[in-house]
C-alpha positions as CSV (number, residue, x, y, z in Angstrom):
1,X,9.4,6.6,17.2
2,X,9.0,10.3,16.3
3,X,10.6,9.6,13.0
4,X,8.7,6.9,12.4
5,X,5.1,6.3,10.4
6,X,2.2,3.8,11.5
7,X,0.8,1.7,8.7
8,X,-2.4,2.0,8.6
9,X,-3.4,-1.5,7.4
10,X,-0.7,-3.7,10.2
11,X,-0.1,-0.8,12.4
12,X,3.7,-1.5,12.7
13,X,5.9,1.2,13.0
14,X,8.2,2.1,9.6
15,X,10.9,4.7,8.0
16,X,8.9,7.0,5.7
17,X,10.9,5.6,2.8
18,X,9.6,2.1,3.6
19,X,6.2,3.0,2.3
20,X,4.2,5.7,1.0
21,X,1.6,8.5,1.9
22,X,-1.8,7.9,0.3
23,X,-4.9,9.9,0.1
24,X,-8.2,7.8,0.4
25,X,-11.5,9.6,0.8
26,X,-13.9,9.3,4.0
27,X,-17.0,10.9,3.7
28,X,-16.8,14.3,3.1
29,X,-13.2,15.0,3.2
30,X,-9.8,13.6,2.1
31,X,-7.1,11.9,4.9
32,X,-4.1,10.9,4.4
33,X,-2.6,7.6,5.4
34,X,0.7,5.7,6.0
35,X,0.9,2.2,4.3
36,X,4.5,-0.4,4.1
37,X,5.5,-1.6,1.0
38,X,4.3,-4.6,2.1
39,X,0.7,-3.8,2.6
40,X,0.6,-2.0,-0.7
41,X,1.9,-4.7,-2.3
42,X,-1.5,-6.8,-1.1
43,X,-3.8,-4.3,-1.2
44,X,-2.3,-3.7,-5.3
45,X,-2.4,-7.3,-5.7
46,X,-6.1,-8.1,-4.4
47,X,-7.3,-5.2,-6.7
48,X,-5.3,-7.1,-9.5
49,X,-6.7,-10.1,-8.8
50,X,-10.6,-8.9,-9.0
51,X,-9.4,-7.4,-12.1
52,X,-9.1,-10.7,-13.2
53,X,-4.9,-10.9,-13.7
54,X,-3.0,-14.0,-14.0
55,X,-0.8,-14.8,-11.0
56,X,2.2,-14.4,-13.0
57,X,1.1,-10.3,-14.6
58,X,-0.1,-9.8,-11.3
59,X,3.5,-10.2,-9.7
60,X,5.1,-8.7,-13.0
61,X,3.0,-5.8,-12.1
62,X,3.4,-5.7,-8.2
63,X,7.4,-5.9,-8.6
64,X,7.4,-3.4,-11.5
65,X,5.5,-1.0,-9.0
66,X,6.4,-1.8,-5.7
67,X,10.6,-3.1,-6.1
């Protein structure tokens, strides 16, 4: 597991390459956190979605950014 990351949004365990680092802001000071491809690919498309997207640019988008 040493060579694994936790994703911070389903707290499964995952290769480095199968998601990315992020840096989010918490009060006074930046952390960075693990997320899967998979939970990026929700959390991108439920920020699509408030944007107003339609199903289909939203999965354009999602696939375009997140293969």
């Amino acid at each position: 597991m040493l060579d694994k990351k936790k994703c911070n949004e389903c707290y499964k365990y995952f290769r480095e390459t199968q998601g990315k680092m992020t840096i989010l802001p918490d009060e006074n000071k930046l952390i960075w956190h693990f997320y899967c491809k998979k939970c990026l690919r929700s959390w991108r498309k439920r920020g699509l979605q408030k944007k107003g997207f339609s199903d289909k640019e939203i999965n354009e988008i999602v696939l375009k950014e997140y293969p």
